[in-house]
Phi, psi and omega in degrees: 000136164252181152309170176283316188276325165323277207329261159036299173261021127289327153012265194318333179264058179043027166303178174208060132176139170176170179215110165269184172287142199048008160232164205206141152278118174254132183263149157240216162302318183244342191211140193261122141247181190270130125311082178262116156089027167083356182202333158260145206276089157292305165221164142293154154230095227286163182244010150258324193265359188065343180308141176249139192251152169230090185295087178292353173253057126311314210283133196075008186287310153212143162338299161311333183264332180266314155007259160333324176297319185261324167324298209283346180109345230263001149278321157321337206258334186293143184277332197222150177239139184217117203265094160194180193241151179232127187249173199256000000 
């Protein structure tokens, strides 16, 4: 298990598994994603272009969640941002 701020930056760097508390890197068919709580989709990664999308409106969804949010990197790291939420 890692940190959250760990996770965040194998993410970014292409990892496709790990795990912190409460968040999870998942791979699907087309895309790796960040998990947080087992169902919201904090950012994407496409698995031809590597763009990573960042889903912003997470943020204020609670406190634990905008945390995380700034623990794991996940605006920094984004190529593209998008203010909605994605659920898994």
């Amino acid at each position: 298990m890692f940190s959250q701020n760990e996770l965040g930056k194998r993410f970014a760097n292409g990892a496709t598994s790990g795990k912190a508390s409460n968040v999870e890197i998942v791979e699907t068919d087309n895309e790796t994603l960040l998990v947080g709580y087992g169902w919201a989709v904090y950012a994407s990664r496409n698995k031809q272009t590597a763009e990573i999308t960042h889903y912003e409106g997470w943020y204020g969804y609670s406190n634990s969640t905008s945390c995380q949010l700034s623990r794991l990197g996940c605006r920094a790291n984004a190529d593209k941002i998008i203010d909605k939420k994605r659920e898994n």
